[in-house]
Structure formats: structure tokens, C-alpha cells
VOGU-3710 file (C-alpha; in Angstrom, 3 decimals, decimal comma):
1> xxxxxxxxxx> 17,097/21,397/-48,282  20,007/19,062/-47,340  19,228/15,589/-45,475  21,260/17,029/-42,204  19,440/20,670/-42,216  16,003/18,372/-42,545  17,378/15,985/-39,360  18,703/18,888/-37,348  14,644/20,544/-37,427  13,007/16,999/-36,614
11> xxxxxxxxxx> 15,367/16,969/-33,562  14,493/20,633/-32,751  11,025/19,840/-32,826  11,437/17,225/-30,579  10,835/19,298/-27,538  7,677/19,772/-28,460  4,929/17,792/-25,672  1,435/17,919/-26,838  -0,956/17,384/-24,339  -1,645/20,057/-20,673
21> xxxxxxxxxx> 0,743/20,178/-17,755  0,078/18,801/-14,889  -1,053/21,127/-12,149  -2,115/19,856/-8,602  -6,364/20,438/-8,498  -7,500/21,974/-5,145  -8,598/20,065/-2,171  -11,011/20,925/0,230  -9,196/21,291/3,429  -10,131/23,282/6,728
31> xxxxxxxxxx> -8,717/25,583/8,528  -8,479/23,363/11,665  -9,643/20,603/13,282  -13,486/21,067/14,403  -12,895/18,313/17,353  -9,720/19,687/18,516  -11,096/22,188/19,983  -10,523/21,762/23,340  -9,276/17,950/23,455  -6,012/17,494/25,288
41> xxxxxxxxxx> -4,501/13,897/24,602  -3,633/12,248/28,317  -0,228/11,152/27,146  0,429/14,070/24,174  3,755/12,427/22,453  6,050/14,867/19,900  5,315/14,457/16,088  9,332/12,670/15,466  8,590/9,777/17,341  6,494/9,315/13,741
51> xxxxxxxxxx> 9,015/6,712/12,137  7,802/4,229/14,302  4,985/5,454/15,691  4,134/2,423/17,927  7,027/3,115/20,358  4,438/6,149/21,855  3,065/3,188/23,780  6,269/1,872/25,733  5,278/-1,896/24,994  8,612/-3,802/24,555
61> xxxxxxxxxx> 6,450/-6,382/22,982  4,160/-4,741/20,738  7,752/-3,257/19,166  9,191/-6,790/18,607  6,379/-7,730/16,626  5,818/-4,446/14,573  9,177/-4,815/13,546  8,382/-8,071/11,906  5,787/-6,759/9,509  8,920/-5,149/6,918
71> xxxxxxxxxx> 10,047/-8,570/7,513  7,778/-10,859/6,571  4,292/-9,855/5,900  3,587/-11,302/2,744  0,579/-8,028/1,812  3,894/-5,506/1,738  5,916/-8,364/-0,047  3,201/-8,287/-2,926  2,982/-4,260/-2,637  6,629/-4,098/-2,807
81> xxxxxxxxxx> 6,874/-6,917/-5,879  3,843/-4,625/-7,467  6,309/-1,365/-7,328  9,235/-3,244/-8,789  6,985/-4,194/-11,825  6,103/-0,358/-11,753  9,744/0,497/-12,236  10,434/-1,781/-15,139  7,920/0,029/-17,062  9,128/3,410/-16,477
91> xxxxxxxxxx> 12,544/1,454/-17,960  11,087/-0,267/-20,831  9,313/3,057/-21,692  12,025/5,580/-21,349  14,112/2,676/-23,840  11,599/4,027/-26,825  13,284/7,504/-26,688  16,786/5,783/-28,262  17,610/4,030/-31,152  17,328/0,808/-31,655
101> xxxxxxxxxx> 20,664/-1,155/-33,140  20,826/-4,843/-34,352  23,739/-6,368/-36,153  22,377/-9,131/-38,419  24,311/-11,994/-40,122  23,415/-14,228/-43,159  24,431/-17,227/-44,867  22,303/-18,687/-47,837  22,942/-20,861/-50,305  20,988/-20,662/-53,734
111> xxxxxxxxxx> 20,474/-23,322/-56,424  18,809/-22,400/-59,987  17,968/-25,383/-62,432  20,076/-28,120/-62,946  20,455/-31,036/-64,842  22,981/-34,309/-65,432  26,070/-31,795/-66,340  28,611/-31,776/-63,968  29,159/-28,560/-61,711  32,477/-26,935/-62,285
121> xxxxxxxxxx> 33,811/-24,476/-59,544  34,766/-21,100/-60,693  36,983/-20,215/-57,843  34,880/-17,194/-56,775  32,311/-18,738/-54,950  29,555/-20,033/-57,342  29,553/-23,399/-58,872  28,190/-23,742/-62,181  26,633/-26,686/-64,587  27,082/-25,282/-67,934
131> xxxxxxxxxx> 23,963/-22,439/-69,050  21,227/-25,536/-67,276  21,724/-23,724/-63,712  24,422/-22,602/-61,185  24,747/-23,223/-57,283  26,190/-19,901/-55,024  26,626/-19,153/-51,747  25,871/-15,397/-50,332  27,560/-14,219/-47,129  25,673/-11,110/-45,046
141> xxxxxxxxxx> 27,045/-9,105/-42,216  25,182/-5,475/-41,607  23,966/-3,359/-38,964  20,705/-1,854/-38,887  19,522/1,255/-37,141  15,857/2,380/-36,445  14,822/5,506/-34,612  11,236/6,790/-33,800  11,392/10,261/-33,393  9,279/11,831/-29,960
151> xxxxxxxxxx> 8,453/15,161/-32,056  5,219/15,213/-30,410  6,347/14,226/-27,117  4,023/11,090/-26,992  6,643/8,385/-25,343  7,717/11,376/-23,146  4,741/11,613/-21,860  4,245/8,180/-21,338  7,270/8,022/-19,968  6,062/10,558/-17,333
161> xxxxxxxxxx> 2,606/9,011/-16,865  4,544/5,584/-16,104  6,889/7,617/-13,551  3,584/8,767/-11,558  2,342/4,923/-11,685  5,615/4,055/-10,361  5,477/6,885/-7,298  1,626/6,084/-7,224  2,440/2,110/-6,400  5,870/3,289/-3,744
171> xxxxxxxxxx> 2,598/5,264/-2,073  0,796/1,849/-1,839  3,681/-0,117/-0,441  3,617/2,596/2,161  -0,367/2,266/2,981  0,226/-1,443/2,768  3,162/-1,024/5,590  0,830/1,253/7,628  -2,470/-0,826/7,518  -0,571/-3,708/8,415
181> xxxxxxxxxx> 1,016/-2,004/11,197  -2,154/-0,410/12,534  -3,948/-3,755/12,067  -1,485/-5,418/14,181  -1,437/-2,831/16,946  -5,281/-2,810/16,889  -5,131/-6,297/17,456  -3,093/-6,424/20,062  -4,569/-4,219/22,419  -8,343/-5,967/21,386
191> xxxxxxxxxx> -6,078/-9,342/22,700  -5,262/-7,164/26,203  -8,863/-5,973/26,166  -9,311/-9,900/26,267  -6,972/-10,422/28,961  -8,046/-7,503/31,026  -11,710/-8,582/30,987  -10,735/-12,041/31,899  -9,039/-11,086/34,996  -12,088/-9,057/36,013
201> xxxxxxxxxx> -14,047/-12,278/35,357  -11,341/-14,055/37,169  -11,985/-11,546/40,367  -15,455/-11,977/39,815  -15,354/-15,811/39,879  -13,289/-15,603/43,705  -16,261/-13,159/44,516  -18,820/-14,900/43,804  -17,582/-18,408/45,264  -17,110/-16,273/48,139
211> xxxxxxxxxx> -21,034/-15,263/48,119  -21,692/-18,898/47,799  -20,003/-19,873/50,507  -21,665/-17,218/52,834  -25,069/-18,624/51,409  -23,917/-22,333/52,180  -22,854/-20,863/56,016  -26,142/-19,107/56,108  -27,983/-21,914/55,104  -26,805/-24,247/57,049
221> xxxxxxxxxx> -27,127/-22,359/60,109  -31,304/-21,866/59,116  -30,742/-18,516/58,491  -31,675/-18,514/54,892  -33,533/-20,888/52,247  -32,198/-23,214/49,767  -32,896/-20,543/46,840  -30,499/-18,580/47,793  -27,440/-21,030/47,414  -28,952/-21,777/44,236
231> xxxxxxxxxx> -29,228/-18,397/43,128  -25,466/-18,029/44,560  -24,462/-21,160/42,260  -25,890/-19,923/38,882  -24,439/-16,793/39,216  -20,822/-18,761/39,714  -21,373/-20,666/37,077  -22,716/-18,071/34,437  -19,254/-15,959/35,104  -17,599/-18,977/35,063
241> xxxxxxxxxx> -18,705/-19,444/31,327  -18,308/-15,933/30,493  -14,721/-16,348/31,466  -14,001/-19,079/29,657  -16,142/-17,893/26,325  -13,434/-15,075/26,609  -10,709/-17,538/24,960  -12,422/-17,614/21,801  -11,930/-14,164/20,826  -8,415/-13,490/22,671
251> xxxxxxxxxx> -7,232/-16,844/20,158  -8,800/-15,080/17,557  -6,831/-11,888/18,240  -3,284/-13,829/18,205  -4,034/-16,002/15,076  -4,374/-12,262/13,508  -1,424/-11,493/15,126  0,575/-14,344/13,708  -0,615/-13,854/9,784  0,266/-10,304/9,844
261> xxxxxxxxxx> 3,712/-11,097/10,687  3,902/-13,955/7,959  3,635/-16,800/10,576  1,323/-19,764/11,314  -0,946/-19,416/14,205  0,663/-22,373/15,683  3,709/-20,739/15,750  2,733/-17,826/17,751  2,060/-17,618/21,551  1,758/-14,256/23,830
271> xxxxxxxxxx> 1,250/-14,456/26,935  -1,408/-12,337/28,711  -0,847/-9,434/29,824  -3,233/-6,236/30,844  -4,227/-2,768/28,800  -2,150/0,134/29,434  -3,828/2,543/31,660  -2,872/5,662/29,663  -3,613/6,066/25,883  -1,299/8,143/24,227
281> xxxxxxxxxx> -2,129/10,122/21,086  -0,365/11,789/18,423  -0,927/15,700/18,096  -2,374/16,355/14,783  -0,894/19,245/13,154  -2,062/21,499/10,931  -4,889/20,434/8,224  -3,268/21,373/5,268  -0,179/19,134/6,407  -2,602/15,930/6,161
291> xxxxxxxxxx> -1,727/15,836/2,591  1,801/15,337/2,570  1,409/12,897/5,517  -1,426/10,016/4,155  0,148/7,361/1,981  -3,884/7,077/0,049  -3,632/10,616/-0,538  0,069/10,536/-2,196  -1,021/7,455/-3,930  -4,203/9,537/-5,066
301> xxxxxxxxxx> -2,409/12,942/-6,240  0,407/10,760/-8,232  -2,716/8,767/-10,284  -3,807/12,082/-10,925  -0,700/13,078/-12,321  -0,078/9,746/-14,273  -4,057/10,842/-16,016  -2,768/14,397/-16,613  0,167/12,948/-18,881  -2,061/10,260/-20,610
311> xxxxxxxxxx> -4,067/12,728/-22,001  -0,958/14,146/-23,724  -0,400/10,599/-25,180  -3,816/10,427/-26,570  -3,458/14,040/-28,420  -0,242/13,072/-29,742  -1,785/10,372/-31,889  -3,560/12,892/-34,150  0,026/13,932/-35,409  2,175/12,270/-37,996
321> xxxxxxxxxx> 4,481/9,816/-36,430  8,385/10,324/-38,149  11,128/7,487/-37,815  14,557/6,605/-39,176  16,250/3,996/-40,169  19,714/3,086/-41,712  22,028/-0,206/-42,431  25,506/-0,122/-42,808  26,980/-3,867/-44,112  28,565/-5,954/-46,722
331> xxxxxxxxxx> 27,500/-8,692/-48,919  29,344/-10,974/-51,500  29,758/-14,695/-52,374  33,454/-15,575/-50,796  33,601/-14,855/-46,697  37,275/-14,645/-47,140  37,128/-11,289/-48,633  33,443/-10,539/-47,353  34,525/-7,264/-45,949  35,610/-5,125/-48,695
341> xxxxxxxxxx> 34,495/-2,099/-50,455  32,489/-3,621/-53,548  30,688/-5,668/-51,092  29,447/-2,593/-49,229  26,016/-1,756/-48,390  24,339/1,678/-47,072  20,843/2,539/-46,831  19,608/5,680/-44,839  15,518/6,620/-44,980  12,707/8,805/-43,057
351> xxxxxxxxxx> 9,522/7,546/-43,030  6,322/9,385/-41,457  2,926/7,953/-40,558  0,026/10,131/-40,496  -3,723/9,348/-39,738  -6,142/10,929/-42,332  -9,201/8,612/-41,225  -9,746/6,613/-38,373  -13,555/6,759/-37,682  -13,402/8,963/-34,818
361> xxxxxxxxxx> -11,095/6,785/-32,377  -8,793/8,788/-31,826  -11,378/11,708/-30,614  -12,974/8,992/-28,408  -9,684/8,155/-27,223  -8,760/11,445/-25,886  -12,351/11,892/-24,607  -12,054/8,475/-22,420  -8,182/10,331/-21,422  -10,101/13,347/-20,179
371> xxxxxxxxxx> -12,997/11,814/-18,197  -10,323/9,280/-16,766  -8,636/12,433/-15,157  -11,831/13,954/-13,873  -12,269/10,479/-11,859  -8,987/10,644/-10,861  -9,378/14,579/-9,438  -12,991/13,561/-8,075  -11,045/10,232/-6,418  -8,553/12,414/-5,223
381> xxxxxxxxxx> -10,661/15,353/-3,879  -12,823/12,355/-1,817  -9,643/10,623/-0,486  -8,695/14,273/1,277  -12,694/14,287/2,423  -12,494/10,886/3,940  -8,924/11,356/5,434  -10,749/14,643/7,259  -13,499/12,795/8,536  -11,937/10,129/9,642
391> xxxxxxxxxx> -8,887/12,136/11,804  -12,467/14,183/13,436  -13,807/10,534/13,942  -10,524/9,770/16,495  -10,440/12,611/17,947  -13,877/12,854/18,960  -13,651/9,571/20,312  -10,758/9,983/21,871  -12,356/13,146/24,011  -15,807/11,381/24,930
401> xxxxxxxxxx> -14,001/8,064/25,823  -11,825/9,974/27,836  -15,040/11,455/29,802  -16,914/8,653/29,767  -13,488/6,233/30,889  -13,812/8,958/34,207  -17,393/8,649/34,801  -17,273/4,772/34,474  -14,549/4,767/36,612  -16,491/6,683/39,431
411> xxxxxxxxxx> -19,624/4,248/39,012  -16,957/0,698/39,148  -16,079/2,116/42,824  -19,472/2,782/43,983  -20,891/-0,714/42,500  -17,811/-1,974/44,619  -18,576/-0,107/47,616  -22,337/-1,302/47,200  -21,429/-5,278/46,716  -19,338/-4,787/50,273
421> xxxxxxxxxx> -22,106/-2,915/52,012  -24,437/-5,797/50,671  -22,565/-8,850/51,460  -22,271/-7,210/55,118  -26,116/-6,357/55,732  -26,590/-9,853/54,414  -24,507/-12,044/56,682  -26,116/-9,468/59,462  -29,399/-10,737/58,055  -30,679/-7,430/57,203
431> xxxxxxxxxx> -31,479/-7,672/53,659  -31,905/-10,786/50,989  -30,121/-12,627/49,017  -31,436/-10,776/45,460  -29,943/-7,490/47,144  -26,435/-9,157/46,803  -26,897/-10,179/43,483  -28,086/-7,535/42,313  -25,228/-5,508/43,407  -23,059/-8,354/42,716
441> xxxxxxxxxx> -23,834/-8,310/38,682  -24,138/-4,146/38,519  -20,309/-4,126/39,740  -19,886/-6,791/37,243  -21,346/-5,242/34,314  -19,648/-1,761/35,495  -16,289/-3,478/35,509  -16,877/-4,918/31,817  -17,893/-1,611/30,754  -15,280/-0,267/31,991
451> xxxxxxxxxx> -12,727/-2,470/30,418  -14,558/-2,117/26,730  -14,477/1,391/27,303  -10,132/1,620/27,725  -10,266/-1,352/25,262  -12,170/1,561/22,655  -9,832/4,109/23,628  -6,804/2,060/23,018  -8,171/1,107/19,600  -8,988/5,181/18,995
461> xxxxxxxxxx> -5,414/6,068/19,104  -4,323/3,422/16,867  -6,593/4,745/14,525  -5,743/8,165/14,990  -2,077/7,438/14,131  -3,768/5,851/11,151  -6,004/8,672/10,296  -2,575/10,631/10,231  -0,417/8,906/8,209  1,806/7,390/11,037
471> xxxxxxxxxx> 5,203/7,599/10,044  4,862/8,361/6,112  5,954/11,894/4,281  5,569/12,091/0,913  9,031/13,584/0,452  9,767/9,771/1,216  8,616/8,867/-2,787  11,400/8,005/-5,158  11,820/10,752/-7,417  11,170/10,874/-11,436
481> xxxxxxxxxx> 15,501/10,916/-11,301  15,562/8,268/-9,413  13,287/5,929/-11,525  14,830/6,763/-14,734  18,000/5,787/-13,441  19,695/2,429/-14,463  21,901/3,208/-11,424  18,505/3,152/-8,759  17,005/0,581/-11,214  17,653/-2,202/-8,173
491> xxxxxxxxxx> 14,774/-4,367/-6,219  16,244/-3,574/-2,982  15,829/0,408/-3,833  11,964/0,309/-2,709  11,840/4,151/-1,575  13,693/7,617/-2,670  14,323/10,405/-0,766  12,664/13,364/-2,043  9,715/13,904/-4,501  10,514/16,718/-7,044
501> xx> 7,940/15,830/-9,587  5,436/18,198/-8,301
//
């Protein structure tokens, strides 16, 4: 059979992929949401406000410093750096499907024996001493050629496991963008809890001074004992301390602030401000749509996928491995007349490599390949699970909290209603002191619950725009075109359009 007829079938067999295609495994997804079921969000806000989800809370504020996460938080920067690596590799991997070309040049100059004979030049390059030894010179210029054939389909599939690694890490840059976002929103609302519960402590200061005073009046006129300015004074001073123990934590709060958007706390100052009084939510769609809209579960599916191909890799191994190679050059003594035809050089060979023996690596290699997948699937399969649970989690919350905002609501007027009635039948000199205080620190306590409670709620919807992937779609992944393309081979080309890989 002729060399060519012999290349042309090594070629044709290079469409050959060893190894199982990749098939998405099921998930276990319901049929709807068990805790929707009758939950109406107070504020419901349409799904393409997504993009950037935070503007379903109308805080001017709140925007300017989301906006500052793409910007500078330093988590993404490392996510994004990590996908940029990822899309080198799919380069440097899809390089071992061409030929490899080298031009090589050579100058040596060879001495054999010798003695006290002069040297005599012959004109053509070597210098001789008599039959005691010569001196020559030999002049090299040739290009080589090496080519390892893919007639298993091992480097394609690596090729395609590197692409998955590559859509797998744009997934992660994604979930990096959206914890970070949903970390800072989180902590700015606990940072308005803080300033809403200090202005209740603030009211509750001015109320209290203004029991103390009544008790000083009362007091003074022989109406009441001493006890019951005292008692008036600790309870001043106890809310006085709770007030300013509430710095602590709202500090806290902006310090997390100012690292998330890749600044130094010092550098960073909001002022206060109060919680919103409605707490919108994001309509969850339909189950099955979950999957398209988490970042962890995209980032799951596509290490599932980058598994399926590795197995491929590992089968390919048991087959022999075929290369080329070739050199075209010339060679002679003189450089003037280097290039020539009697100084030509050709060489053109096939070489294979096939394991007979290894010990049983190989087997244990695909083995390791296969149970690798299965914790990918199971990984996969319990991302989905957790996604589930925790979208139910918000939701529930969001419906109780809403009941139990209503109810506390109802029980902040009456405690308010009671303190009045109390401070009334006290300078009347109907009932005691401990009557006012204790109505005095249930309205308290009420108001603080109630505060924690829209403080909760806040933090609810944050996490249900979490829980639902904010803004991401998994269409947003580069595609396998786009990352074996010198052309989108760029650091600033972070995200594709579509994903066609599946």
C-alpha cells in the first residue's frame, strides 16, 4: 500500500472519539413551589428588572455601591483572573491537534588528530595536515515537522473537557459577582436595621427622660418616693447604653460594606438612614427554570460535562498512539553554496506507540475517570436539591414575616397606647411607678421586635433574589466557539453570549 493511501486512512480514522457522550443526568425538580402556595410578595416586581436586580428596591444609594463590585472587588478580580487561566488551557490544548514546525540551524566545527604539520586549505571548506588529521567546518539549515495524530480522539476530548472547565470557571465568576452583590445588599439593609433601631432607642431615650422628669415633679411635690426617680434613672441610662452599644454593629456593617467594594474602611462613610417599609420580592418562576438561572448549578452541570469527556481521555490511552514526522534541509561544508541540491536532506517517518503492559494503570485510570463523574452527577443532583430548599426557605419566610411584621405592628400601637394611658394615671396618682415601667419597656421591646422583624424581611428578599440566581442565565456562558477562538482569545472577553455545548 502506498505511503499517501496509508496517510489518507490515519486521517480518516481520525474522527474516531473513544470514550461516551455527554448527556445531561436528571435532576430532581418539582412541579412547583410547595411555599408559593398562596404567598403574594407586597411589592411583586417583573422578572427583567433581573440584570440588576437591586434596582427592585428604589435605593439611589444601595445602586451606587452595587455598581462598584464589577469595579473593584478584588473576589470577582481573582474569579475573573481564574477564567482567563481557564481559557489558555482550552488554547494550549486545542494547539496539540496541529503540527508542530521548527526550523533549526547549525554551525560546527570538527577537528580529528593533529600533529606539528602545517594545515593546508583545500579551498572547499576543510583544512587539512597531511594523513595526521584534518579541521572542517559543517553548515546546517532544515526544517522539521512532527505531528501526533488524534485517531482516537484523546486531545479532542481533552480539548472538550478543558472547554467545560473553562464555561465551568465563567459560571464561578458569575456566583462570585452574585454573592458579592447579595452580601453587600444584605449588609446594607442589616446597617439600616442598625439605624432604624437606634432611632427607636433615640425616641425611647426623649421618653424616658420625660418619665424622669415627671418622677422628679412628683417627687418633689411629696407625691411619690425617692425609688421611683431612681427606678426612672436606670431605665434612662440602660437605653442610653443600648443606644450607644448599637454603633458597634452598624460600624461593623459599613467596614463590610467598604471591603466588598475593594476599599478601606476608612475610606467609606454612609450616613444613616432608615429601612424601607415595603420589601419587594422577585416572582419565582417555574421550577424547572431554576436550572438555567443559578450560576452553582451551571458551574455544576459544566464539571459534569468536563468528567464525561475525561473519561474518553482515559479510554483512549489503551490504543496505540501514531505520529509523524519529517525534515526538509541542507547540509555541506562551504555556506556560500550551502543551499544546493547535493547538500539536500529529506526524511519522512510514522511512528506508533502501543501499551502491551502497564500493570493495570491504565484500568485504574479509567476507573478513578468514572467514579470522578458519578461525584460530579451526585454534586450536581445536590446543588439542584439545595438550590430548591433554599428558594422554599425565602419564601416561607417571606410569608410568616409578612404575618408576623402585621401582628407586631398591631401590638407596637397598643404598648404605645398603654405607656400614654400609664404615664397619665400616674401623674393623676392612680397607679405606681412599676406600672409605667413596665409599660414603658413592653413598648420598648415591641418596637425592637418590630424593627428585627422588617430588618429579617429585608434580608429574606435579598436572599430570595439569591436563591434565584439574580440576574444570571446560563445562555450568558461563552460558548465552546467562542473559546476556541484566537479571535475571542482576549482578557477583556470574560462572558459569551449563548451556550451551545449542551
Amino acid at each position: 500500500m502506498k505511503p499517501a493511501v496509508i496517510l489518507l486512512a490515519l486521517l480518516g480514522l481520525a474522527g474516531c472519539m473513544i470514550g461516551p457522550n455527554y448527556k445531561r443526568p436528571t435532576a430532581p425538580i418539582a412541579i412547583s413551589y410547595k411555599e408559593l402556595a398562596g404567598w403574594q410578595p407586597a411589592a411583586p416586581e417583573d422578572a427583567n428588572d433581573r440584570g440588576v436586580w437591586w434596582l427592585i428596591y428604589h435605593d439611589p444609594l444601595l445602586d451606587q455601591l452595587e455598581r462598584q463590585i464589577d469595579i473593584s472587588n478584588y473576589t470577582l478580580a481573582q474569579a475573573e483572573a481564574n477564567y482567563r487561566n481557564a481559557q489558555a488551557i482550552v488554547q494550549e490544548a486545542q494547539a496539540n491537534l496541529f503540527p508542530v514546525l521548527s526550523a533549526v540551524g547549525n554551525f560546527q566545527r570538527t577537528g580529528v588528530g593533529g600533529g606539528s604539520n602545517s594545515i593546508v586549505s583545500t579551498g572547499n571548506g576543510v583544512a587539512v595536515s597531511g594523513a595526521s588529521g584534518f579541521v572542517g567546518n559543517q553548515y546546517t539549515l532544515q526544517g522539521n515537522g512532527s505531528w501526533d495524530l488524534d485517531v482516537w480522539g484523546e486531545i479532542r476530548r481533552q480539548i472538550a473537557s478543558d472547554v467545560d472547565l473553562a464555561q465551568y470557571s465563567a459560571a464561578e465568576v458569575a456566583n462570585a459577582r452574585l454573592s458579592a452583590q447579595a452580601a453587600l445588599a444584605s449588609a446594607y439593609f442589616n446597617l439600616r436595621g442598625e439605624d432604624s433601631l437606634a432611632a427607636v432607642l433615640e425616641s425611647n431615650v426623649k421618653q424616658f427622660a420625660d418619665a424622669l422628669r415627671i418622677a422628679e415633679n412628683e417627687y418633689h411635690a411629696g407625691y411619690v418616693a425617692r425609688g421611683d426617680v431612681l427606678t426612672a434613672q436606670t431605665e434612662l441610662q440602660t437605653t442610653q447604653a443600648q443606644l450607644t452599644a448599637v454603633g458597634v454593629a452598624r460600624a461593623q456593617y459599613e467596614h463590610a460594606i467598604a471591603v466588598l467594594i475593594g476599599k478601606p474602611p476608612a475610606e467609606l462613610g454612609i450616613s444613616p438612614g432608615a429601612l424601607p417599609n415595603d420589601v419587594p420580592a422577585m416572582p419565582p418562576s417555574l421550577p424547572s427554570t431554576l436550572l438555567q438561572r443559578r450560576p452553582d448549578i451551571a458551574a455544576a452541570e459544566r464539571q459534569m460535562a468536563a468528567e464525561n469527556e475525561l473519561i474518553g481521555v482515559a479510554l483512549a490511552a489503551f490504543f496505540p498512539q501514531i505520529s509523524l514526522s519529517s525534515l526538509y534541509g541542507y547540509t555541506g561544508p562551504q555556506l556560500a553554496n550551502l543551499i544546493s541540491m547535493p547538500n539536500r536532506i529529506w526524511a519522512l517517518g510514522a511512528a506508533f506507540n502501543a501499551p502491551i503492559f502497564e500493570g493495570g494503570g491504565q484500568i485504574a485510570a479509567v476507573v478513578a475517570a468514572r467514579a470522578n463523574y458519578d461525584a460530579a452527577v451526585a454534586n450536581y443532583r445536590q446543588t439542584v436539591l439545595t438550590a430548591f430548599q433554599q428558594v422554599e426557605d425565602e419564601l416561607v419566610a417571606l410569608r410568616i414575616l409578612a404575618q408576623e411584621k402585621a401582628q407586631q405592628d398591631i401590638a407596637v400601637k397598643s404598648a404605645q397606647d398603654n405607656v400614654a394611658f400609664a404615664l397619665n394615671e400616674y401623674k393623676a396618682g392612680t397607679v405606681i411607678y412599676t406600672t409605667v415601667l413596665t409599660d414603658q419597656e413592653l413598648e420598648l421591646s415591641d418596637e425592637i421586635t418590630d424593627v428585627t422583624i422588617q430588618q429579617s424581611r429585608m434580608i429574606a428578599s435579598v436572599a430570595l433574589v439569591e436563591a434565584l440566581g439574580g440576574g444570571f442565565a446560563s445562555d450568558s456562558l461563552p460558548t465552546a466557539g467562542d473559546l476556541r477562538s484566537l479571535d475571542f482569545y482576549r482578557p477583556a472577553n470574560v462572558l459569551g453570549t449563548k451556550d451551545t455545548t449542551e
